[in-house]
C-alpha positions as CSV (number, residue, x, y, z in Angstrom):
1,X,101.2,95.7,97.4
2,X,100.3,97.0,93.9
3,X,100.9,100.7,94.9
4,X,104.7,99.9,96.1
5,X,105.5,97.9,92.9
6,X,103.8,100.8,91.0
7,X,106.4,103.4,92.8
8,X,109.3,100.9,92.3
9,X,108.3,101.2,88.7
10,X,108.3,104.6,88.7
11,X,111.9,105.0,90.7
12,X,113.5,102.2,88.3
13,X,112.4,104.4,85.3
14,X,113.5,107.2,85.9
15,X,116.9,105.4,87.2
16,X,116.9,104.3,83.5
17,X,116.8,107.3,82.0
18,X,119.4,108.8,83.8
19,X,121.5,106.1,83.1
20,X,121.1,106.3,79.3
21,X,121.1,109.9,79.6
22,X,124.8,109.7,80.6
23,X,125.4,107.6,77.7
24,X,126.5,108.5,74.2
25,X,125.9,106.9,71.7
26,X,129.1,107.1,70.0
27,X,130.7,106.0,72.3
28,X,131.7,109.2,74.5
29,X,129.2,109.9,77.7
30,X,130.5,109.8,80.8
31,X,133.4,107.8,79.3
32,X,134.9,111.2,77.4
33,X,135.9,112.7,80.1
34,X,138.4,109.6,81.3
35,X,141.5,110.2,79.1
36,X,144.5,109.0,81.3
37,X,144.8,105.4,80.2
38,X,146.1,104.5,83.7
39,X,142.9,105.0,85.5
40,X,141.2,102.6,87.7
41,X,138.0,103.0,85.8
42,X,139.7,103.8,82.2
43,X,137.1,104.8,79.2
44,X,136.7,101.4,78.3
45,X,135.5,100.2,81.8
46,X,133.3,103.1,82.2
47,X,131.4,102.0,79.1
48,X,130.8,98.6,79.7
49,X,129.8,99.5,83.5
50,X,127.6,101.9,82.5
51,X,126.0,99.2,79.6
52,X,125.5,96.9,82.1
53,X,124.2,99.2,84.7
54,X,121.6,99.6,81.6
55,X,120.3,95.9,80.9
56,X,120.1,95.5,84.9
57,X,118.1,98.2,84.9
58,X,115.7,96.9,81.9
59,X,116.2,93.5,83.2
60,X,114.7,94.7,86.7
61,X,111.8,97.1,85.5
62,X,110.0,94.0,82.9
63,X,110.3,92.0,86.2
64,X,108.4,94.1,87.7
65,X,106.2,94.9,85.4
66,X,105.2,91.5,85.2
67,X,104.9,91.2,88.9
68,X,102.8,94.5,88.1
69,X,100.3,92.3,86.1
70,X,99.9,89.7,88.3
71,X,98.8,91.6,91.2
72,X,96.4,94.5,89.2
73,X,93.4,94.6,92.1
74,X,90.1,93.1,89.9
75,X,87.4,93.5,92.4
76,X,87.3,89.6,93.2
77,X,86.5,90.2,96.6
78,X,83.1,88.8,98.6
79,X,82.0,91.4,99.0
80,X,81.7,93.0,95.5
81,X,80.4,89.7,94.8
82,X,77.6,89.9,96.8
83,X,76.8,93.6,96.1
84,X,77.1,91.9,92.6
85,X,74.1,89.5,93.2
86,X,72.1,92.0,95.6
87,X,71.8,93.9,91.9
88,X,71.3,91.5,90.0
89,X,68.3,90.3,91.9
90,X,66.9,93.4,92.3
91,X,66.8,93.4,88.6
92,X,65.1,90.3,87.7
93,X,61.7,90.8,89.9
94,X,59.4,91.7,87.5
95,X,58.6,95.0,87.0
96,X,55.1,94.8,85.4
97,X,52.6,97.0,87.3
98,X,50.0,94.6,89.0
99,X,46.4,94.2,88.0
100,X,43.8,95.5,90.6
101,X,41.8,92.9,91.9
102,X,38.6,92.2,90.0
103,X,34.9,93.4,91.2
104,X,32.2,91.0,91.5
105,X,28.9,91.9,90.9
106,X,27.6,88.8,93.4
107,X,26.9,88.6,96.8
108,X,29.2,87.0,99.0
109,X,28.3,83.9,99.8
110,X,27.2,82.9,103.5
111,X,27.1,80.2,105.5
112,X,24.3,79.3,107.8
């Protein structure tokens, strides 16, 4: 599920870009080349489509970048837990070599 918001990430950015690409920031673009003021889509209509078209855009990518967030994998899983505590056990026994058992001088004792 992370990897397909990821790559809707990706497609919505570079949606974005092309969108402001076609913009200009004084006001000519896309809308420049309209200049019949009886078109269905005149220059000003181009404009504000193509503004809006842009905060959609913005409005969907931090949506899913939150989403994003929410759903980064963090390894909460059983069993990375219990590889988790298999380590962690294996690290506490003590690692002190042992002493070799001590040599009597005495007979054993027997019982008759």
């Amino acid at each position: 599920m992370y990897s397909f918001i990821v790559i809707l990430i990706l497609i919505v950015c570079v949606l974005l870009a092309a969108v402001v690409l076609v913009q200009n920031s004084k006001g000519g673009g896309l809308a420049a080349n309209f200049s019949a003021p009886n078109q269905i889509m005149g220059v000003r209509k181009t404009t504000e489509t193509i503004e809006k078209i842009t905060w959609w855009m913005f409005g969907i990518l931090l949506v899913l970048c939150l989403i994003a967030t929410l759903l980064i994998p963090r390894g909460n899983d059983h069993a990375s837990l219990a590889s988790d505590l298999t380590v962690t056990n294996a690290t506490d026994v003590n690692t002190t070599p042992m002493a070799a058992p001590m040599a009597t001088d005495a007979a054993p004792a027997t019982e008759e």
